[in-house]
N, C-alpha and C positions, 0 to 999 in steps of 0.2 A: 510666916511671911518673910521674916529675914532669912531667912533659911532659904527661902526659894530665891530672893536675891541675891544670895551668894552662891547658890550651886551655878545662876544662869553668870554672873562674874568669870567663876571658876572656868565655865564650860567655854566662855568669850576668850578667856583668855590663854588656854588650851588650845583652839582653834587658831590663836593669830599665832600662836608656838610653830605649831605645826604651817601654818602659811610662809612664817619665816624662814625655817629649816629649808634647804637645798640641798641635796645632794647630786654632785654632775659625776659622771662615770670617765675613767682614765681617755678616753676616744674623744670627751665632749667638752665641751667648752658653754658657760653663763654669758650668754650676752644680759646685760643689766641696763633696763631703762628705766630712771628717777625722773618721774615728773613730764614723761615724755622727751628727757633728754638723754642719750645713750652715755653709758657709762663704762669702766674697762668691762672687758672678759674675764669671768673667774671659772675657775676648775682647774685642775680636780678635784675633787673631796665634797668634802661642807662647809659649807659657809653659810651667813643669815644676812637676809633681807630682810629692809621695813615692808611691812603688809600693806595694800590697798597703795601704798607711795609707790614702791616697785615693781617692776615686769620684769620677768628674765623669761629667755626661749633661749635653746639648747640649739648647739650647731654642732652636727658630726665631723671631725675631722678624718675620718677614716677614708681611705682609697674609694671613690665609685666607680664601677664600671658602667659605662654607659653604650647601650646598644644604637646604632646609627641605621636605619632599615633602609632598605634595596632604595636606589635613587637612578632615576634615570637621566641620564646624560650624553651626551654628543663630545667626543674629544675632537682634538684641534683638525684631525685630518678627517671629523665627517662619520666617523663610526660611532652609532648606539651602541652603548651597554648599560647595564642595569649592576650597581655598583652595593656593597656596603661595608658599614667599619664598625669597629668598636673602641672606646673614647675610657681611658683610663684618668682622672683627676680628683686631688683635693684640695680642700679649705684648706689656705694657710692663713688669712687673714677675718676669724669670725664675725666681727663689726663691721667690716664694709662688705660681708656675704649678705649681712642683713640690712643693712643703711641704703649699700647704692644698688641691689636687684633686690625684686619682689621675690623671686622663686628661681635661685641661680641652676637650679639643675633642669628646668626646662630650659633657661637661656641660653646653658649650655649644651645643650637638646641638638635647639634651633640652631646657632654657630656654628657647631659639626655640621649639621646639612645642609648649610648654604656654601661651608667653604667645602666640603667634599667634592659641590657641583662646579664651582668654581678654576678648583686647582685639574680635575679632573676634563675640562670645557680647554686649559690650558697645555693640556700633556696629550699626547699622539699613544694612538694605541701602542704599539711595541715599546714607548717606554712605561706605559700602565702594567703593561706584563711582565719585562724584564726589568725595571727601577722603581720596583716598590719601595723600596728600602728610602731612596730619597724621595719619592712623593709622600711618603709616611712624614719622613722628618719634616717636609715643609710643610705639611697638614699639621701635625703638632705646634709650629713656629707660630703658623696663623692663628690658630684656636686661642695657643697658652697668652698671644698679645692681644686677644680680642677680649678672653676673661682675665685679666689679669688687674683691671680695677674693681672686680667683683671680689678681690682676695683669693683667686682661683687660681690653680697651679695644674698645669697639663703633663701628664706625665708621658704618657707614651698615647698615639693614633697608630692603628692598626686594621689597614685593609685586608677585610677578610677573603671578600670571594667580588670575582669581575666574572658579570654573566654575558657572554655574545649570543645574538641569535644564530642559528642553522645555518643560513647564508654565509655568514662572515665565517664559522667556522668550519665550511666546507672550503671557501676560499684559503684562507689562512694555511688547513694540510695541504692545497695545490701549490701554493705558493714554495714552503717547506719541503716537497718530492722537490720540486721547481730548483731547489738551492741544493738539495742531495745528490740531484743528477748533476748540476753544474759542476762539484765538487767534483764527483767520482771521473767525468770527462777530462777535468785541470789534470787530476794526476794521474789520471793515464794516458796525457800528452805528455806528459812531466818526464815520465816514466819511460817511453818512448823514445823521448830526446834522449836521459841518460845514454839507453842503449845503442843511442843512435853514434852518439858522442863515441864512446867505449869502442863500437866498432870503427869507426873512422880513425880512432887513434890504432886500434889492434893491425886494423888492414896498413896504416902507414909506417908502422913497423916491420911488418910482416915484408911492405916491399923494399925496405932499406935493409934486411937480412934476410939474404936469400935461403939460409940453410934453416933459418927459421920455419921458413917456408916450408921445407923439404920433411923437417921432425914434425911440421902439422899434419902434413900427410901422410905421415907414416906413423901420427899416434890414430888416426882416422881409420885405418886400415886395422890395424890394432883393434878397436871398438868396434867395426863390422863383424869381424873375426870371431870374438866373442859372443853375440848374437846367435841365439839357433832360428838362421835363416834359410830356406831352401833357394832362395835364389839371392847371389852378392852381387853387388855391383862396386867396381873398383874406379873413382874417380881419379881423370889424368890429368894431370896440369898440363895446360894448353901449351907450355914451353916445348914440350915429349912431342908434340907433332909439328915445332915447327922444321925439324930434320927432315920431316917427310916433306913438308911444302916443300919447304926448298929444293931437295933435291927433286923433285916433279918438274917443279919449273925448270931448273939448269938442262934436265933432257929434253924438256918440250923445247927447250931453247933451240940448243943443239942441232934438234930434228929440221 
């Protein structure tokens, strides 16, 4: 009979051994509550707790990724799309992960899709397209102050994929030929005036040196000449006849 009371002693006491021992892994962290009151955070390693007096629950601190699924929203200028992100964050502070939220990784769920619709309700389509980069950073600013008395630390928001329907992005290519063509017209007015320029300057040269004049048409002749042409034509400068007016006239005169 003593014998069986000391094996069940033994076996009691073996039991609360093993209740005591802890061991938290490098990543985790002991939250410890005595009494229903919380106490620090221990980890890493081992450490011992009173049996049946204390509670401890493990909080990961390692990076979560968290997925933000497709959200439908209206930006500032009136256009649906269907949006989503993916939400980088962790524990840095494990007692008020556990003290002030019930289940911080759903709260931080919920935060990412309320401020996704939000900042997204505030941004005009072409800056959703072209300025992710700072609708990210102010998605992250929102999130990391909204968890941030949870002991939560936001690292990086990242908009993955903006879905438009058919309509908007048929509009959207008409728009885009709409600005290609605009373009290519600018600068082939642009281009035109150069030339335009160029020659107003060349002809106004051309009439302050007359013998300028005289070497242009005779490098012209030159480049005909060249030419395997069967029929040439030799252009006269309208000065070469005005010997003939003149003299026409002086006899019609005359007569």
């Amino acid at each position: 009979m003593e014998l069986i009371v000391v094996l069940i002693v033994a076996v009691g006491l073996l039991i609360l051994l093993f209740a005591a021992i802890k061991v938290v892994a490098e990543y985790e962290r002991g939250v410890i509550f005595r009494l229903g009151r919380v106490q620090v955070a221990k980890g890493p390693g081992l450490f011992f707790i009173i049996p049946i007096i204390d509670k401890m629950m493990k909080v990961d601190l390692r990076t979560i990724t968290l997925d933000v699924p497709s959200q439908d929203a209206i930006t500032a200028d009136n256009v649906t799309v269907r949006v989503n992100a993916v939400v980088y964050f962790r524990v840095v502070d494990p007692v008020l992960a556990i003290i002030n939220i019930e289940d911080y990784q759903r709260a931080t769920w919920q935060i990412a899709q309320t401020s996704l619709r939000n900042v997204i309700g505030q941004s005009e389509i072409d800056q959703l397209l072209q300025e992710r980069e700072r609708i990210n950073a102010r998605l992250q600013h929102i999130i990391d102050e909204a968890t941030e008395p949870w002991g939560i630390k936001v690292s990086i928001v990242e908009i993955k994929d903006v879905e438009l329907d058919s309509t908007m992005v048929r509009a959207m290519a008409r728009q885009a030929e709409a600005e290609r063509e605009r373009r290519a017209r600018v600068i082939k007015a642009e281009g035109e005036l150069q030339a335009a320029t160029q020659l107003a300057e060349a002809a106004k040269l051309l009439q302050e040196q007359p013998a300028s004049l005289t070497l242009r048409y005779l490098q012209t002749l030159l480049d005909i000449g060249v030419e395997n042409n069967t029929t040439t034509i030799f252009p006269i400068p309208i000065e070469l006849l005005d010997v003939f007016i003149n003299h026409y006239r002086d006899k019609k005169d005359k007569s």
